[in-house]
PADREN-696332 format. One line per field, with one value per residue (C-alpha): x, y, z; residue number from 1; residue in three letters. Coordinates in Angstrom, 1 decimal, always signed. Layout:
X	c(X  ...)
Y	c(Y  ...)
Z	c(Z  ...)
selum	c(NUM  ...)
zator	c(ALA  ...)
***
This chain:
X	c(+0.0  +1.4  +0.5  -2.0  -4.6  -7.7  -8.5  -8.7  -5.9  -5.8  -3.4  -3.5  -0.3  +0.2  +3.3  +5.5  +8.5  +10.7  +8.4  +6.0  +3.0  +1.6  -1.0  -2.2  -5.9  -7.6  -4.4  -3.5  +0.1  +1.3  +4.9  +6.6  +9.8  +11.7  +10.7  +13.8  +14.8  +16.3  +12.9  +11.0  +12.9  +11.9  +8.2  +8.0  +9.8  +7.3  +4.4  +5.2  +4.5  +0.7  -1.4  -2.7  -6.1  -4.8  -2.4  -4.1  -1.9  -3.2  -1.9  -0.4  +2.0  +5.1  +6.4  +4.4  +5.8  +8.8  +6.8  +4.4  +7.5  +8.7  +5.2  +4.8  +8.5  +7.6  +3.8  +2.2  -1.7  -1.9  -4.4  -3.7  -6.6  -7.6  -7.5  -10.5  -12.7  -11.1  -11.3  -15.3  -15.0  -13.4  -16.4  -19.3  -17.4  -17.5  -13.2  -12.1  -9.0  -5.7  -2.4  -0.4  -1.1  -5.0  -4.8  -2.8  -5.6  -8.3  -6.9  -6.8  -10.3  -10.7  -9.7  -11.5  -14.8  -14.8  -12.9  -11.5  -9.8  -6.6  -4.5  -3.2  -0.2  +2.8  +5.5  +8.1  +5.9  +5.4  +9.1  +9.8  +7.0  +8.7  +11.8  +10.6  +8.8  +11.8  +13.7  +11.3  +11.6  +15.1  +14.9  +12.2  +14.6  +17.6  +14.8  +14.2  +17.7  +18.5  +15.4  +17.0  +20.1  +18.6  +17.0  +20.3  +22.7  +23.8  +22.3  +25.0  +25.2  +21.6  +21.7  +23.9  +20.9  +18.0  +19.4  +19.7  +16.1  +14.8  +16.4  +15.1  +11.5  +11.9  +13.3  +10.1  +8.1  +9.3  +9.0  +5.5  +4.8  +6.5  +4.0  +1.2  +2.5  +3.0  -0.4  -2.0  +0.3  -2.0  -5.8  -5.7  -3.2  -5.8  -8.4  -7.2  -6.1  -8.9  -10.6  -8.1  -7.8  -11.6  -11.1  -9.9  -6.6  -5.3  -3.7  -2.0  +1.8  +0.1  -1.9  +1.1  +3.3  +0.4  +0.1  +4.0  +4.7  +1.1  -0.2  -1.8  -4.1  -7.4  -6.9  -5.8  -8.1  -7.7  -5.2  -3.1  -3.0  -2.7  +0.1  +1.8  +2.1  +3.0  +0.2  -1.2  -0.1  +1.9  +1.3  +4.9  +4.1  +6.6  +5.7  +5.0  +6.0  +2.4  +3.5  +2.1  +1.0  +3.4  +3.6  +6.4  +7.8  +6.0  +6.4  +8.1  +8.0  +4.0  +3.5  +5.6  +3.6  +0.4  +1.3  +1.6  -1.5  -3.6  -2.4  -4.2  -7.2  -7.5  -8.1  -10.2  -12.0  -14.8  -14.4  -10.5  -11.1  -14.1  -11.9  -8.8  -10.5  -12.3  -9.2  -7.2  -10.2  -9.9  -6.3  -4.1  -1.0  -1.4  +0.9  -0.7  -4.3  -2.7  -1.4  -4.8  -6.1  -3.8  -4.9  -8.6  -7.3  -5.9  -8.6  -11.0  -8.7  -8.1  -12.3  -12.8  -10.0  -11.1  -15.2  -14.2  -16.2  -15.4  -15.7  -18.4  -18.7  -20.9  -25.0  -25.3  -27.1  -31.1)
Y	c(+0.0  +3.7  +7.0  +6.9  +4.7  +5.8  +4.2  +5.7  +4.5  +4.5  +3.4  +2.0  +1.9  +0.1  +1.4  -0.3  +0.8  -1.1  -1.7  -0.2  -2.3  -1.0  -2.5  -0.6  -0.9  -2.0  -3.0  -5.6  -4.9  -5.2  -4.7  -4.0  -1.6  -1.0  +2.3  +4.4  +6.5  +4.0  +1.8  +5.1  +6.3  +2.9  +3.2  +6.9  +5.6  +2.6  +5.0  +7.6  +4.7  +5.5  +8.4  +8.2  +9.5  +9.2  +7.5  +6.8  +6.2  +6.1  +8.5  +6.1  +7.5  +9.9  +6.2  +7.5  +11.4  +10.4  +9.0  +11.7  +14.0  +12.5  +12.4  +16.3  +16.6  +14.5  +16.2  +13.3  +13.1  +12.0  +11.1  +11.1  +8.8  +8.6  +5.2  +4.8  +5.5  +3.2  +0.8  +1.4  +1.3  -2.4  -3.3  -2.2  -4.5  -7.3  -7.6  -8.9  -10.7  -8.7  -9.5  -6.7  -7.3  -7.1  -3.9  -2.3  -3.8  -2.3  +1.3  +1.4  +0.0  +2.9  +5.3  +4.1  +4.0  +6.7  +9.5  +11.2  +14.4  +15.2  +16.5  +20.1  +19.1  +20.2  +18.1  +20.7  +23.5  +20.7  +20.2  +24.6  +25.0  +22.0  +23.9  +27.2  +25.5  +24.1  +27.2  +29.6  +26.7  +27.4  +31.5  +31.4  +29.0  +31.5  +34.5  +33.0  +32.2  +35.8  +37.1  +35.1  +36.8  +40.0  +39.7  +38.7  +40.8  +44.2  +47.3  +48.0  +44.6  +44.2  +47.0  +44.8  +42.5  +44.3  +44.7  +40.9  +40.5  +42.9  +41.1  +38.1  +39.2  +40.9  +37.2  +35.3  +37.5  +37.1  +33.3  +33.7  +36.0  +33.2  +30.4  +32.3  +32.4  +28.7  +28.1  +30.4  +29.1  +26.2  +25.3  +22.2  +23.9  +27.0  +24.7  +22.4  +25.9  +27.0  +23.9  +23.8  +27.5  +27.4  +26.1  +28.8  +27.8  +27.1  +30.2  +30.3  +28.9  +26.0  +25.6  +25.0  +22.7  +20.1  +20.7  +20.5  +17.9  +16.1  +15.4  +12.3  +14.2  +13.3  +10.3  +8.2  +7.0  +9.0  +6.4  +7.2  +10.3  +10.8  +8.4  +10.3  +13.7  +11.9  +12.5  +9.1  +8.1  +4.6  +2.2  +2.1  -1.5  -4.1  -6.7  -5.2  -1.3  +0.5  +3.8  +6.5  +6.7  +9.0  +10.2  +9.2  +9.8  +11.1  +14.4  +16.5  +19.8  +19.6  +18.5  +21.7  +23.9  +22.1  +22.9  +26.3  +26.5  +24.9  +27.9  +29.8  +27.7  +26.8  +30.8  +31.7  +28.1  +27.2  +23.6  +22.7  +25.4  +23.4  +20.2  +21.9  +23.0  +19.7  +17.9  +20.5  +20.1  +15.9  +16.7  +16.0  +18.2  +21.2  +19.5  +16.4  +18.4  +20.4  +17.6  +15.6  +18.9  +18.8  +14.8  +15.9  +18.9  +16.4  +13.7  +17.2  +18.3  +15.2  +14.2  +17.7  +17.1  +13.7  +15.2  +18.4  +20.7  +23.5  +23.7  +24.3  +26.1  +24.8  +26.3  +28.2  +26.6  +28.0)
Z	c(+0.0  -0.6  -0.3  -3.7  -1.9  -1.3  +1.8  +5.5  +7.2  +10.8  +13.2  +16.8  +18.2  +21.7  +24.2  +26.2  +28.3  +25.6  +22.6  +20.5  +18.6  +15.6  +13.9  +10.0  +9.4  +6.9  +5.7  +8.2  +8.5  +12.2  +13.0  +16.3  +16.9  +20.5  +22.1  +21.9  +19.0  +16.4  +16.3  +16.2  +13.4  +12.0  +12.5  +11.5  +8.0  +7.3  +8.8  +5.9  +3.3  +4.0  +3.2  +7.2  +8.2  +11.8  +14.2  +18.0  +20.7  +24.5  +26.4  +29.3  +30.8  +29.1  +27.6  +24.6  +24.2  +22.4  +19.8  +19.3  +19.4  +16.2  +14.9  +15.2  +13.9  +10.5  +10.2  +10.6  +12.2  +15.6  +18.2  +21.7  +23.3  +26.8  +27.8  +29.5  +26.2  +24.3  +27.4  +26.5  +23.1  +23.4  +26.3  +23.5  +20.4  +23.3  +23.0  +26.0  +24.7  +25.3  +23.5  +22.2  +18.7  +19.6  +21.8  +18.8  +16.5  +18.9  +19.2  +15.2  +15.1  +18.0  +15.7  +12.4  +14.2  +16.6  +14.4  +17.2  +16.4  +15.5  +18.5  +18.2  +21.3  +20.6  +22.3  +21.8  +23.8  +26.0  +26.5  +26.7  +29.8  +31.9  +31.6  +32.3  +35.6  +36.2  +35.5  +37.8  +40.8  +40.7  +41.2  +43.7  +45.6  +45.1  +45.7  +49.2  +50.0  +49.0  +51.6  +54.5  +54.0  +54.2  +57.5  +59.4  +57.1  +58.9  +57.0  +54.9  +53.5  +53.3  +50.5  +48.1  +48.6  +47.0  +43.0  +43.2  +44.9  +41.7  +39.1  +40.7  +40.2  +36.8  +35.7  +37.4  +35.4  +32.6  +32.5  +33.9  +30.7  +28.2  +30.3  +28.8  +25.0  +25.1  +26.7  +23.8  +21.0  +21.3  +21.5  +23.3  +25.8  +25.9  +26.8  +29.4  +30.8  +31.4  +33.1  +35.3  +36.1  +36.8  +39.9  +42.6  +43.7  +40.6  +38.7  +35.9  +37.2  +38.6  +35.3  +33.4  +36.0  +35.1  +31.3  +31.2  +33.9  +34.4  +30.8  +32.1  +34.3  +33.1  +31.1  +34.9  +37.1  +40.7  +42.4  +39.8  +39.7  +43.0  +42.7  +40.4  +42.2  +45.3  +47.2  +47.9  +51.5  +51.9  +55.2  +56.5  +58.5  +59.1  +61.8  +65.2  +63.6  +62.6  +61.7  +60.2  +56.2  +54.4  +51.2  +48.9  +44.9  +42.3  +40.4  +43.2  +40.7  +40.2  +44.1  +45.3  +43.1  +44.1  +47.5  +47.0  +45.6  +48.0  +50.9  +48.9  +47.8  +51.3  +51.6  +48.5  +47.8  +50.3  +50.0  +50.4  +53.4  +54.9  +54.2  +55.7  +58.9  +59.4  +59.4  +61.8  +64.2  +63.8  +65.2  +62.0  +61.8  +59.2  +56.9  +56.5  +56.3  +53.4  +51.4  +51.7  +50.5  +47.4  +47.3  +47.2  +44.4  +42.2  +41.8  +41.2  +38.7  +36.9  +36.9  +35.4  +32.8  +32.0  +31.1  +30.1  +32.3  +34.2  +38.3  +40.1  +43.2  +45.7  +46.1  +48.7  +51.6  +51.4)
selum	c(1  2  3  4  5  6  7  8  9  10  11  12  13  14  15  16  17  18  19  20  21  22  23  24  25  26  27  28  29  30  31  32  33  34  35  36  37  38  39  40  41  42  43  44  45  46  47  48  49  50  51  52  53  54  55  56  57  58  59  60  61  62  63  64  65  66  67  68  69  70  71  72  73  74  75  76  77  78  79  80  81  82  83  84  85  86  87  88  89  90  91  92  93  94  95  96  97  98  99  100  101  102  103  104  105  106  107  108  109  110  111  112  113  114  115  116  117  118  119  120  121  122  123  124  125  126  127  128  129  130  131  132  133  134  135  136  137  138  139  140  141  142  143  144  145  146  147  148  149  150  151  152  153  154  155  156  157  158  159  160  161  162  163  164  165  166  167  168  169  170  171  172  173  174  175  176  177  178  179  180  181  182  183  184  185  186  187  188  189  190  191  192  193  194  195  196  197  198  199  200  201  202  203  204  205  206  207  208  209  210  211  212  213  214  215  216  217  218  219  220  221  222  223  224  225  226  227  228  229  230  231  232  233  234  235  236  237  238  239  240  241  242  243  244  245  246  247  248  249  250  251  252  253  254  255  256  257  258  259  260  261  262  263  264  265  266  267  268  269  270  271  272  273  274  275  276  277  278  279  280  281  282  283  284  285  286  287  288  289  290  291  292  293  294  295  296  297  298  299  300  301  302  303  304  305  306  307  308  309  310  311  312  313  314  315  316  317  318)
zator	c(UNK  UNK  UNK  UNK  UNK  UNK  UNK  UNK  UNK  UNK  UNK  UNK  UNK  UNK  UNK  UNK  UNK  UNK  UNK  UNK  UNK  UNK  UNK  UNK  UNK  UNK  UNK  UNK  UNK  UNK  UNK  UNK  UNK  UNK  UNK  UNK  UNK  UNK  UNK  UNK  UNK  UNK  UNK  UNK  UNK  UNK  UNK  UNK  UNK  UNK  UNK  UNK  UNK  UNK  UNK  UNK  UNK  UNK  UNK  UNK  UNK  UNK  UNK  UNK  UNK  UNK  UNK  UNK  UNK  UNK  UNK  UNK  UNK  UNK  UNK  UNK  UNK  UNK  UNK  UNK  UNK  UNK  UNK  UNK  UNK  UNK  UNK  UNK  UNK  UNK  UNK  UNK  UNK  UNK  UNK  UNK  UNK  UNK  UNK  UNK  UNK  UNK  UNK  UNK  UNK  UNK  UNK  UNK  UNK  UNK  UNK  UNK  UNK  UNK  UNK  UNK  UNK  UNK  UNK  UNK  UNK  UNK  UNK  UNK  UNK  UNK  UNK  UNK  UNK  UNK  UNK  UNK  UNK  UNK  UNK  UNK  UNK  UNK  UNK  UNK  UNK  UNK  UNK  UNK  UNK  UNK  UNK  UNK  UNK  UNK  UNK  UNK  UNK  UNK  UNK  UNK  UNK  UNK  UNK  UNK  UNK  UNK  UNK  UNK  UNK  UNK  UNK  UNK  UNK  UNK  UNK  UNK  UNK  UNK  UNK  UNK  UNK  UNK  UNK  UNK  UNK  UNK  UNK  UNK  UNK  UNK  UNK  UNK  UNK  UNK  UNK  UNK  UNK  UNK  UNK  UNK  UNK  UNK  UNK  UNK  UNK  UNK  UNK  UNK  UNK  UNK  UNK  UNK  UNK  UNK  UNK  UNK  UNK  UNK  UNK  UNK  UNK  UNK  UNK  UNK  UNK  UNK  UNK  UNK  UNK  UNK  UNK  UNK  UNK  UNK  UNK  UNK  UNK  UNK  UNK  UNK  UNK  UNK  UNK  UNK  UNK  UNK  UNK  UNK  UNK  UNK  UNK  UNK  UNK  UNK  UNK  UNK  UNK  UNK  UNK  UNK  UNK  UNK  UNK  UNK  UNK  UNK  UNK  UNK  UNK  UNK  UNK  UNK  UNK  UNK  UNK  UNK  UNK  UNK  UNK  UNK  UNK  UNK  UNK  UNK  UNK  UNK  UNK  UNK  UNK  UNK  UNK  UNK  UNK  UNK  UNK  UNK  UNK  UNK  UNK  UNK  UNK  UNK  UNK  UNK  UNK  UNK  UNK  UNK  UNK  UNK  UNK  UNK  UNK  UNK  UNK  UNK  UNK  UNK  UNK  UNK  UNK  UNK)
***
């Protein structure tokens, strides 16, 4: 088959850690490459043999981004699918056999059937905001190092401190001003931003940590993703021992700025400050009450993601 047919090609591709599955349909050609640049470089080679409607991959985990980077790179159409509706897809065609050459085969049929659009992501934007996150972490840490030294500085050194506290905050600002061209740049960005900045708490810095570091927020279900920002507590047992549940891994970036966001949500958002309160009054320590906060934040976040609507405040009590 090559790029003269006439026939709507979609593909389903499956990811592994090591391997992607791709299966052609209606063509029937199924081939499998190893996930890392030299079998993608192979798949993107055999891909452009077809004139593609559209090639579906689930959006897993980031195992997939590498991929769909050098899908953008080489224009071709891609879909990234959540999951769960092709999950429900393969429940109403009554598959319930998995093999990777089947789930492959499923995702194409996914895509054949259900026309999903094409994704306007860009993977490089993706890649730009993570840094500048990154990159605005790092000068807010510096910033506060900088305002410790100025409280237990004597005067006159204490002066040599404030040019480097204001080109500080001219260089914060100036990220925060590229975070908004990136999100605009594109419409799937615009509009995940502003589901997720509906919610008060959630402002624009905290908007883009998850589109840059969480793009699996709202295709997870909400043990993973509170897994994945590290918020999920862990039972710490071991015979006799019964200690307390801690938190541990996930995406320390997106749980700092989460963090920082729920001080203020807990100020400005009537539930995470009812939920806050209630749990100070139980006796927990403020700590844990503000990360169970940022739990309860991220399975919000990722059910509004995952339906596409907007928050909604609570009625007011008649």
């Amino acid at each position: 088959m090559n790029s003269k047919t006439n026939q709507n090609i979609n593909v389903g591709v499956d990811t592994g850690k090591f391997q992607l599955d791709i299966y052609i349909r209606p063509v029937g050609h199924f081939f499998s490459v190893t996930n890392d640049d030299k079998g993608i470089k192979e798949a993107v080679k055999q891909l452009k043999k077809y004139q593609l409607e559209r090639i579906v991959i689930e959006a897993t985990g980031r195992l997939e981004m590498p991929f769909i980077m050098a899908c953008a790179e080489s224009k071709l159409p891609f879909v990234i699918a959540n999951p769960i509706h092709v999950k429900r897809f393969a429940g109403a065609i009554g598959q319930r056999a998995k093999t990777d050459k089947l789930d492959a085969q499923l995702i194409a049929h996914y895509g054949e059937a259900i026309k999903p659009p094409l994704s306007t992501l860009k993977p490089e934007i993706m890649r730009s905001m993570s840094d500048l996150v990154v990159r605005r972490n790092q000068l807010l840490v510096m910033q506060t190092m900088e305002k410790n030294r100025l409280q237990i500085l004597p005067q006159e050194l204490a002066m040599t401190i404030k040019p480097v506290l204001t080109a500080f905050k001219i260089q914060i600002e100036k990220i925060e001003a590229n975070f908004v061209k990136l999100i605009e740049s594109c419409p799937d960005y615009q509009a995940k931003n502003t589901i997720l900045q509906s919610m008060k708490g959630i402002g624009k810095i905290a908007a883009a940590s998850i589109i840059s570091n969480l793009p699996e927020l709202g295709y997870i279900n909400s043990k993973q993703a509170s897994a994945l920002v590290g918020v999920a507590p862990m039972n710490k047992e071991s015979g006799r021992f019964k200690g307390m549940r801690k938190i541990q891994g996930g995406r320390y970036q997106v749980r700092t700025v989460l963090y920082m966001a729920m001080m203020s949500a807990i100020q400005s958002n009537p539930i995470f400050k009812e939920t806050y309160q209630r749990l100070v009054a139980a006796g927990k320590p403020k700590k844990v009450a503000i990360i169970a906060c940022v739990r309860k934040m991220v399975v919000t976040l990722n059910s509004m993601l995952r339906d596409g609507v907007m928050w909604e405040a609570p009625k007011a009590q008649s």
